[in-house]
Every structure is written in C-alpha cells, then in structure tokens.
C-alpha positions in Angstrom: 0.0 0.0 0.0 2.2 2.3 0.9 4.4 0.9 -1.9 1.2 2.1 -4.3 1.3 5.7 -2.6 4.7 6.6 -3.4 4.6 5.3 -6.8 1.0 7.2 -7.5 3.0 10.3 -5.6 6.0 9.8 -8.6 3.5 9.9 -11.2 1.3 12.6 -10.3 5.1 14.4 -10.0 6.3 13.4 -13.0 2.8 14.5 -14.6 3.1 18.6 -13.0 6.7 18.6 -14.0 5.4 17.8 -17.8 2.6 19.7 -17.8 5.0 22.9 -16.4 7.3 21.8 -19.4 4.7 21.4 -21.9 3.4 25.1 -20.6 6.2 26.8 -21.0 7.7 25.4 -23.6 5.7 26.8 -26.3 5.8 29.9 -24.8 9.9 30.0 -25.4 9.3 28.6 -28.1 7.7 31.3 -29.4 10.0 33.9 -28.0 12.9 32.6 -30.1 11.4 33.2 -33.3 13.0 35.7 -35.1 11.1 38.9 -35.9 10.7 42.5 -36.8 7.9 45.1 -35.8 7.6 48.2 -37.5 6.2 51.0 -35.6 4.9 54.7 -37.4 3.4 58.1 -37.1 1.2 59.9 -40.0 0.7 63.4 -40.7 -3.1 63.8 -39.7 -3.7 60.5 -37.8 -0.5 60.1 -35.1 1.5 57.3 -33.8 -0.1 53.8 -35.0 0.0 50.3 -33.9 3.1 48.4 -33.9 2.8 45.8 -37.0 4.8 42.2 -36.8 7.0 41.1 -39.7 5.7 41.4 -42.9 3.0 43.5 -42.0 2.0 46.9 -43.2 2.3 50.1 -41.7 0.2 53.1 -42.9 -0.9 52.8 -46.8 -4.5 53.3 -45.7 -5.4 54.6 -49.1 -5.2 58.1 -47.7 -1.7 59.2 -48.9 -1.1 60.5 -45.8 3.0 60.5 -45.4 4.9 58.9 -42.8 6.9 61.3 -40.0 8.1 59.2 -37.3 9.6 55.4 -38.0 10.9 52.8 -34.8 12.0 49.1 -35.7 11.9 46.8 -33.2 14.1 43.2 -33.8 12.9 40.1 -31.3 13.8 36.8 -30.9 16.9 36.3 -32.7 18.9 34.2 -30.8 21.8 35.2 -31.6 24.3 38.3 -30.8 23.2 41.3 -33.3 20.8 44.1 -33.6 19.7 46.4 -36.3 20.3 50.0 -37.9 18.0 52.2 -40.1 17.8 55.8 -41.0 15.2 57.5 -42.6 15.5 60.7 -44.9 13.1 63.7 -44.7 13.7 66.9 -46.8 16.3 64.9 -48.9 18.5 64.6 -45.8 19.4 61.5 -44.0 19.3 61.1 -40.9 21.8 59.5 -38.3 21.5 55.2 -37.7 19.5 54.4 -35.0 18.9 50.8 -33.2 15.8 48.9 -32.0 13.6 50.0 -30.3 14.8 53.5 -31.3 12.2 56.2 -33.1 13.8 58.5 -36.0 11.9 60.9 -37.5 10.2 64.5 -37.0 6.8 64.9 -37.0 5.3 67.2 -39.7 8.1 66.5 -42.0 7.5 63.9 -44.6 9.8 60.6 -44.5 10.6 60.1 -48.5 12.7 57.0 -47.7 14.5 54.5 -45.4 17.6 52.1 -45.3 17.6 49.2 -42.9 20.5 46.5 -42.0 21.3 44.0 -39.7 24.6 44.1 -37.4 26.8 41.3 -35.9 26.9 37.8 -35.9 22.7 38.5 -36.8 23.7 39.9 -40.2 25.2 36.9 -40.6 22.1 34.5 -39.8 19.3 36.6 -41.6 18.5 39.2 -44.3 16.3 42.3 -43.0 14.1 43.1 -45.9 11.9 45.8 -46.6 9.8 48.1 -49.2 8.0 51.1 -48.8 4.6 52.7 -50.7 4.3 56.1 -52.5 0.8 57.1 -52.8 0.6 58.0 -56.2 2.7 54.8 -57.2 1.4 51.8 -54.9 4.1 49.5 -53.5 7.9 49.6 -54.8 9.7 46.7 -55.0 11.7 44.9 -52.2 15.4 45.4 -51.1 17.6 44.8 -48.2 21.5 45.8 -46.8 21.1 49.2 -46.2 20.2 50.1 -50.2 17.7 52.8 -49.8 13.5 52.2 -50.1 11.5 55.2 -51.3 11.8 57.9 -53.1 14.6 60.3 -51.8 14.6 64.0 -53.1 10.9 63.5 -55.0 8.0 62.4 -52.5 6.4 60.7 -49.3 6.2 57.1 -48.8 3.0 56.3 -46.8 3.6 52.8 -45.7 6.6 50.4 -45.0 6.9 46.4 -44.9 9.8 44.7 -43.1 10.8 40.9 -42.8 13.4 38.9 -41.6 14.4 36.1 -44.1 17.0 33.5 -43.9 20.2 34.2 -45.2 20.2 34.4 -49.0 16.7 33.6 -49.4 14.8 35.2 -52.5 14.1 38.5 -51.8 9.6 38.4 -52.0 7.7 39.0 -55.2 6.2 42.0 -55.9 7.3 45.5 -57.4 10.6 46.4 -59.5 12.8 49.3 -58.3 13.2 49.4 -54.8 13.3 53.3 -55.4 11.3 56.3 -57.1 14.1 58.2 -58.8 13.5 62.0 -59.8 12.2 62.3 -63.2 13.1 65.4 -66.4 12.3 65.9 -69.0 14.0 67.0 -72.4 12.1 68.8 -75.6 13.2 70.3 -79.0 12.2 72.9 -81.5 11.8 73.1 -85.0 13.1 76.5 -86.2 12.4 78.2 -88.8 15.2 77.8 -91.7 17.7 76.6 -89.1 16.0 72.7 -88.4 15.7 71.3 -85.1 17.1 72.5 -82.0 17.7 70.3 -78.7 17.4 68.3 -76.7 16.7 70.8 -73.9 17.0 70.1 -70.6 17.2 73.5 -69.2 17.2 77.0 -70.5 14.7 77.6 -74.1 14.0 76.6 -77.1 14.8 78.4 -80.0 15.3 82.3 -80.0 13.7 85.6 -80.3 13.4 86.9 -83.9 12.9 83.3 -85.6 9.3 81.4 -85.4 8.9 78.1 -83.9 7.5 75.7 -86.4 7.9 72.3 -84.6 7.9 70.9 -81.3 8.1 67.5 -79.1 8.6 66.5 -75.8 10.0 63.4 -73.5 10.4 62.4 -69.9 13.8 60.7 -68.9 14.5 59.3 -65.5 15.8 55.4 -65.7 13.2 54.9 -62.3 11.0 57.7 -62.8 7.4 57.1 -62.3 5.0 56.0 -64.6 2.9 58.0 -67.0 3.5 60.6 -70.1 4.2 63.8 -71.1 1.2 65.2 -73.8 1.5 68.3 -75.5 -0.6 70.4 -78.6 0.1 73.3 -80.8 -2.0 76.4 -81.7 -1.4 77.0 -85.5 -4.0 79.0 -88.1 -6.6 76.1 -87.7 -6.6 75.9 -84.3 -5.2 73.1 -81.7 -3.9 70.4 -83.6 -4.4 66.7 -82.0 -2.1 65.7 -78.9 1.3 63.9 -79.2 3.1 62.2 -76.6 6.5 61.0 -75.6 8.6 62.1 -78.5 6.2 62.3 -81.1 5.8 65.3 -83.2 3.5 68.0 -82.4 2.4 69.3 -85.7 3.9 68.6 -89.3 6.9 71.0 -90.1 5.6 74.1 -92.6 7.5 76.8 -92.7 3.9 79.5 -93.4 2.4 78.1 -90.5 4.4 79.0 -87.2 2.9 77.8 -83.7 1.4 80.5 -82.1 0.5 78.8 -78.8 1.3 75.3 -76.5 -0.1 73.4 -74.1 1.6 70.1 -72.3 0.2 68.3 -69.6 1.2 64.8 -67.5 -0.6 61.4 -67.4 -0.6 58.8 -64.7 1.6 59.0 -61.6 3.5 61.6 -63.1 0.5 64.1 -63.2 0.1 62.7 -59.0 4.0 63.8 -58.0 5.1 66.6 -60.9 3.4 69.6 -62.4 4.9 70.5 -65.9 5.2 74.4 -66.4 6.3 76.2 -69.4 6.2 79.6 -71.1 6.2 81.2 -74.7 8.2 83.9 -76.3 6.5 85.8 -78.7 7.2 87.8 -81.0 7.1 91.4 -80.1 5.7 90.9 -76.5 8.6 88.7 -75.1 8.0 86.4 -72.5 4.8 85.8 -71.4 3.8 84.5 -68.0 3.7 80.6 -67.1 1.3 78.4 -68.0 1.0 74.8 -66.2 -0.9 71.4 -66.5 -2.4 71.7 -69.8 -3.3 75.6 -69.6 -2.4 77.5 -72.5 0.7 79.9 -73.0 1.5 81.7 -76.0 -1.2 84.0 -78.0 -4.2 82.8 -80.6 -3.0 86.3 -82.4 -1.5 85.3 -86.0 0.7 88.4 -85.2 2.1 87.0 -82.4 4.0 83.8 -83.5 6.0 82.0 -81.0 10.0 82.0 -81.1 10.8 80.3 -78.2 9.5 77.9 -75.5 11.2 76.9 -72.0 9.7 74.3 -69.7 10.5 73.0 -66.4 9.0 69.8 -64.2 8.7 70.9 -60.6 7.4 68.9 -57.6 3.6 69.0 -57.3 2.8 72.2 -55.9 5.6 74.1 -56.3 5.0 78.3 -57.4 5.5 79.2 -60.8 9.0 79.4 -61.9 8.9 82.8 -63.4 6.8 86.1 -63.9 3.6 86.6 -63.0 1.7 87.7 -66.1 -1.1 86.4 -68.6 0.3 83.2 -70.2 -1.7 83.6 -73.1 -3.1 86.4 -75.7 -6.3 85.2 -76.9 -7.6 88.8 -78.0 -5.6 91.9 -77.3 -7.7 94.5 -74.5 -6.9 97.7 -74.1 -8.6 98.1 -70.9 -11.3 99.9 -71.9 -14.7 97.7 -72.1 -16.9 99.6 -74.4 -13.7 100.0 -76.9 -12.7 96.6 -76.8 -16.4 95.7 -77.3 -16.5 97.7 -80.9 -13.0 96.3 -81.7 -14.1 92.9 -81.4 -17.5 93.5 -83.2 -15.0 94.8 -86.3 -12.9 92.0 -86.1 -15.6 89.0 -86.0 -18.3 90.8 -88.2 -15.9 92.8 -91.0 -12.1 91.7 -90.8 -11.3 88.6 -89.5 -8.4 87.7 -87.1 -6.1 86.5 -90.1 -3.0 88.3 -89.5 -2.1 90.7 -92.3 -4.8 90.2 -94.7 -7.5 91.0 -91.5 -5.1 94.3 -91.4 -5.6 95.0 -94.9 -9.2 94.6 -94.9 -9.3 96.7 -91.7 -7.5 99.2 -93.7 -10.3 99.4 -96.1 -12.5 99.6 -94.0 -12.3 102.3 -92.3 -11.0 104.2 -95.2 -14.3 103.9 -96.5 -15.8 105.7 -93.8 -17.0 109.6 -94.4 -14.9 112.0 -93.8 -16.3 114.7 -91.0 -14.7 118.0 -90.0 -14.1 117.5 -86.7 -11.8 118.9 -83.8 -7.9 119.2 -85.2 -4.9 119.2 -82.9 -5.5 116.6 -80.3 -3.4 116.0 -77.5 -2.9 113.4 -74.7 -3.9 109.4 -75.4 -6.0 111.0 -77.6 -6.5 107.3 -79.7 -9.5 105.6 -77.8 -11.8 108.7 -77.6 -11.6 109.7 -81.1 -11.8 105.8 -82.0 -15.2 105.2 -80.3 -15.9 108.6 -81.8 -15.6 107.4 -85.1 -17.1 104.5 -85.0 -20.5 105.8 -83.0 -20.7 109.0 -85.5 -20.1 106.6 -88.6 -17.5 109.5 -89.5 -14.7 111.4 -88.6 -11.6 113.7 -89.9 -8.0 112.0 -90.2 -7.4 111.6 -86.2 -10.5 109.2 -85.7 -9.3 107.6 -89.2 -6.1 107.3 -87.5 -7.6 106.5 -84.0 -9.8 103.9 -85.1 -7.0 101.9 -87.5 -4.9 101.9 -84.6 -7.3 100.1 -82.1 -7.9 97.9 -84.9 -4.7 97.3 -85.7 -3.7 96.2 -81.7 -7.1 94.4 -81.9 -5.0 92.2 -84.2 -2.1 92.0 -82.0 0.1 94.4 -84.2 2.4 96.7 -82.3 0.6 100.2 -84.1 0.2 104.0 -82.5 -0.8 107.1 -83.7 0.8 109.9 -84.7 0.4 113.3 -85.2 2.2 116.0 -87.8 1.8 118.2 -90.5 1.7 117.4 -94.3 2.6 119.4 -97.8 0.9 119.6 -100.3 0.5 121.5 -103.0 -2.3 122.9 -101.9 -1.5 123.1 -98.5 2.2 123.3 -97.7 1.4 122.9 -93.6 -1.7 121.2 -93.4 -2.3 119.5 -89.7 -3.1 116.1 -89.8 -2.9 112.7 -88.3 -1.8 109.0 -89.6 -0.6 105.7 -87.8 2.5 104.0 -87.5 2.5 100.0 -87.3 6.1 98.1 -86.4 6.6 95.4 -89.0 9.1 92.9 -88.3 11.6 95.8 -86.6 10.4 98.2 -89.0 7.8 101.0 -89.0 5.7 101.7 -91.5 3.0 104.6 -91.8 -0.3 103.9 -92.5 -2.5 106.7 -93.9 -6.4 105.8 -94.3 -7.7 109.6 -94.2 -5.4 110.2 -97.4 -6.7 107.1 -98.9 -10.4 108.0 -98.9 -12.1 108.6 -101.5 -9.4 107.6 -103.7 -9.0 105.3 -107.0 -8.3 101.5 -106.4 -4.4 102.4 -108.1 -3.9 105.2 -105.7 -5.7 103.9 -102.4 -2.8 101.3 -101.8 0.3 104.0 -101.9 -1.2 105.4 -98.1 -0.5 102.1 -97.2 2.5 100.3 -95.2 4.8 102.9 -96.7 8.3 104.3 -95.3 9.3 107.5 -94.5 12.0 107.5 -97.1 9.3 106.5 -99.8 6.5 108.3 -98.7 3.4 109.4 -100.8 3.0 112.6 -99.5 5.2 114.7 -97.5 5.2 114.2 -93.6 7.0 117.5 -93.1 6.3 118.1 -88.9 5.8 115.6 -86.7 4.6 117.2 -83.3 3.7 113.7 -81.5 3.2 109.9 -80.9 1.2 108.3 -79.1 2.2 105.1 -77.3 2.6 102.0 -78.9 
C-alpha cells in the first residue's frame, strides 16, 4: 500500500513537471522566433499600432505620409541588432537601433535604409519596401540600399521581414526606389532645323518662329505615365502627341502661335509641368502649367521660343507673373474693346495681315467729318469710339480707329500726329498711324486714302518715310505704342 502511494505520488510528480514543461515550452518557443515590428506616425492620424513582420504600416489609401519610423528586432537568438535611417527633406538622418524612433513629425519621410549588425547579419537578411501614394508598392530590397523615393516624395507605408540568409528576396514590385524624373524637348526653327534636346534653358530664339515641337520624360526609375502636349497654329489646336512624337507637321507659313503640355498617370500625382512662350514682339509671357495654354491665338504674335520646367507637385511658378496667353488683345477699356471685337468678328477677320488690310479698307471707306484738329494726350481711344458711334470722322479718328484695330490684331501700331505738304496746302495739320513690322515702321495713312482710285488707295498704305506718298513735313507727336 504504501508501496502504491509513493509510486502514485511519482506519477502525479512526473505529470506537474510535464505539464509545467509542456506550458512553458511553447511559450519560449515562441519567444525565439525571429522577428521585426515596424512601428509609425502619419501626418493627420499620429502614432499607429506596432505591425509584426511582414506587415503593413500606414498605406491606408489616404496618402497621408509617414513622419516618425521605430524598428523593433525580437527573438533572434543570436548576438546582433539592427540599424535604419530615414531621410526627410532629402536629408538623412543619423542610424539608430531597435527600439529607437527616427523621424520628425510634420516632416514627410521620403525614404529609409535598414540592415542587420553582428553575428545577426550573418544569420538573416532584413528586408523591406516602402509605398508612394501615387505609385502603390515599390519593390523589395535589403542591406542598407535605400527604399523610397529620396529628393521626389512621401512614402506612406513600409513592410519589413526577416528572411534567412540568401533567401529570395519576396515578389512584388521592381525598383526598390522612385528616382526623380526630367524631361528634355526640342524645336523646329524656322530655316535653321531642329534645335535640342533641352534640358534646361529655351528653345529656339527671339526673332525666328517656332514651327515644330516634341517633348519626353527621362529618368531610368522615374514614375509611370507621359508627357502630352498640342500646338496652336491657323486652324486651331492640332491633335495631342506624346512622348517624342511630333507635335504638328513642319511648314515653314504656319508657325505655332501657342502650346499646351500636360502629364498622365503618376507623373501628373507627383510633378506639375510648367512652361512659357516667347512671342514675338511681346517677349515672355507668363507661365502656364498642366495643360493651360501659353502663347497667343494672335497670328501676329507667333511663337519663337519655348522653355519648360518639371517641378514637384505644388511648387509656385517658376517665373513672372503675367497672362500666359493672348487670346484677343484689351486695351482696358470695355466699351472699346467691345467695338473692336464686333469689327474684327463681323468685317475683318483675325487673319494676320490680310485681316489688317481689310481693316484698312475699311475704315477708309468711312465719311470723312470736320471735326476737332490738334488733339493731344492718349488721344486714340476717344476719337476711336468717336468714329465708330458717328459713322464718320476727320484724319485723327481715321487714324484712332486703324490703330485700335490694328492692336485688336495684335500688331504693335500708335498714332501719330504731324503736319503734311501739299500742293495745296504746304502745312496742313493732320494725323496718320505708324504700325512696327518685323523691326520696321511703317506709316499707314487711311484719311489720305479715302475717296481715292483702287491704283492710288494702296500708296497710303504700309509705306516708309524714305518712300512716302506725300510729304510728312512736322511731326509734333506719338502716341504710345
């Protein structure tokens, strides 16, 4: 019996001792497994939940970008621990160790670098990948190579794992990085071929018209998506080409006037695409971006050079802060610029010289009125709208009224105010219009012109002072262009 005890006193002994074992085996067991948690904080949201290798952090479909980053390594087993940096503002920062947070809040993290130290780094590979909003997922790297993309945007979410040594790093994604992406463009010049590739700087130059133009992104891990770009010519927008292509066929009596380029796909997410248009006459105009068009609609204004730049989304216009594109000339006045575009859509046209010339006849063929002589001041605007609501005038509302026409039309004109000899009259006051033509200024007469044969009508027009048809003896002003 008391045999039985002691051997039922061993058993129920040798039972606690293997249930104690089998509870706490596991339990160590457990603890030895190697692992990785990834802790973060988001702009907007704060810290969030340490997640356990493999895991994501953040990438919750709001884009919001990662400020704070702490590793944590567990269960290795062996001697070892682990270093990462993160960079923010295109800096990086200095290694840090588990259990360690890097990071400042309200400044984006754009990328991280992680590695494993002593005999651990032997043992194991510490992988990782990170997420740009705009791009999903990158692909996967390890050793201390950077994850992200450094100097162009916010990642939003990171993954780490720890794999054995030299095991396959996991599927998904290609470059472990988002590079920075350019882009280069050319320009077909009139009588001189094409000019580029340009990375920086313009496109052709001022005096000679822009006939061509194309347009690529470069950047060997850039982003996906395209540049697209269209030309304003004498029909209107032409179609859109992309990547390279051409714009518009080369022809050398058809300049492009205007331009508008835009971005596709992730690169329309992380870059805006500005650009600018000089033309001729006016210089630079202001900055267009995104698809918005820069350059004028005005035949008289072609285009002669182009620059471009890609900028980070967001970013302020590179340079100058006027209209980026002419559609229809103003002269700030409503009820003037209301007649002048009445003349131009109804009578003229908005052809370029031709519209001029009919212009020309035009208001030549108004009556002549005795009117008011010697003007002075801006005197142009008043005596235009004077002439056009009195249906008649004497030669400073013919002048007045050519001239608002003529900068209707986008031509650089003025008026001007002198004597003339005649026979008749070897003093006679009187007032004409002076329009710049490709550096050279012509007068422009439509008072003398009235009433005049077909043969002699023409001589009052576009006509030099060296070769004029009457002579301009006095000139006593001119107003401003």
């Amino acid at each position: 019996m008391r045999h039985s005890r002691c051997l039922a006193l061993i058993a129920s002994l040798c039972c606690a001792i293997g249930l104690l074992i089998a509870g706490v085996a596991p339990a160590r067991a457990e603890s030895l497994v190697p692992s990785v948690s990834v802790r973060i904080s988001q702009a907007g949201v704060g810290l969030r939940a340490a997640v356990l290798d493999g895991g994501s952090s953040g990438g919750d479909g709001t884009g919001r970008p990662i400020d704070t980053l702490a590793l944590d390594l567990d269960g290795l087993g062996v001697p070892g621990d682990l270093s990462f940096e993160v960079c923010q503002g295109g800096a990086w920062s200095r290694p840090a160790a588990s259990g360690e947070t890097l990071g400042e809040r309200g400044s984006a993290i754009q990328a991280v670098r992680m590695s494993l130290t002593g005999e651990a780094a032997e043992r194991y590979d510490l992988v990782y990948r990170a997420d740009v909003a705009a791009v999903g997922w990158l692909g996967w790297t390890s050793d201390g190579a950077a994850a992200g993309a450094p100097n162009v945007t916010s990642i939003d979410a990171v993954q780490a794992r720890l794999l054995p040594k030299g095991a396959p790093l996991p599927a998904g994604g290609t470059s472990a990085t988002l590079g920075a992406a350019s882009l280069s463009y050319f320009g077909y010049r009139d009588g001189q071929g094409w000019e580029g590739p340009v990375t920086t700087g313009s496109v052709g130059t001022a005096t000679v018209s822009l006939l061509g133009f194309r347009a690529q992104l470069a950047g060997a891990s850039r982003p996906g998506g395209s540049i697209r770009y269209a030309v304003y010519r004498a029909g209107g927008w032409g179609s859109e080409a992309a990547d390279g292509a051409d714009a518009c066929p080369v022809d050398a009596a058809d300049p492009i006037r205007a331009i508008r380029i835009s971005l596709t796909g992730p690169m329309a997410d992380l870059y805006d695409v500005w650009y600018r248009v000089h033309t001729h006459d006016r210089g630079w105009l202001g900055c267009a971006k995104n698809g918005e068009p820069a350059g004028s609609a005005l035949a008289t204004l072609p285009a002669e050079a182009v620059q471009l730049w890609l900028l980070p989304k967001g970013s302020s216009a590179p340079e100058g802060t006027g209209a980026p594109f002419i559609e229809r000339f103003s002269s700030g006045d409503p009820e003037l610029d209301g007649i002048v575009a009445t003349i131009l859509d109804t009578v003229t046209g908005r052809d370029g010289i031709e519209s001029l010339r009919r212009a020309f006849r035009y208001v030549a063929d108004y009556p002549y009125r005795y009117m008011d002589v010697y003007p002075t001041g801006d005197w142009s605007p008043a005596f235009a709208k004077q002439m056009f609501h009195n249906h008649g005038g004497n030669c400073y509302r013919y002048a007045a009224l050519f001239r608002e026409l003529a900068r209707g039309l986008g031509f650089k004109a003025r008026v001007v105010s002198g004597e003339v000899s005649t026979s008749a009259e070897p003093h006679a006051a009187h007032g004409w219009c002076e329009i710049e033509l490709d550096g050279q200024v012509y007068l422009f007469d439509p008072d003398m012109a009235h009433g005049r044969s077909e043969a002699t009508f023409w001589k009052f027009w576009q006509r030099t002072y060296d070769n004029p048809p009457l002579n301009y003896s006095q000139i006593y002003m001119r107003g401003p262009w």
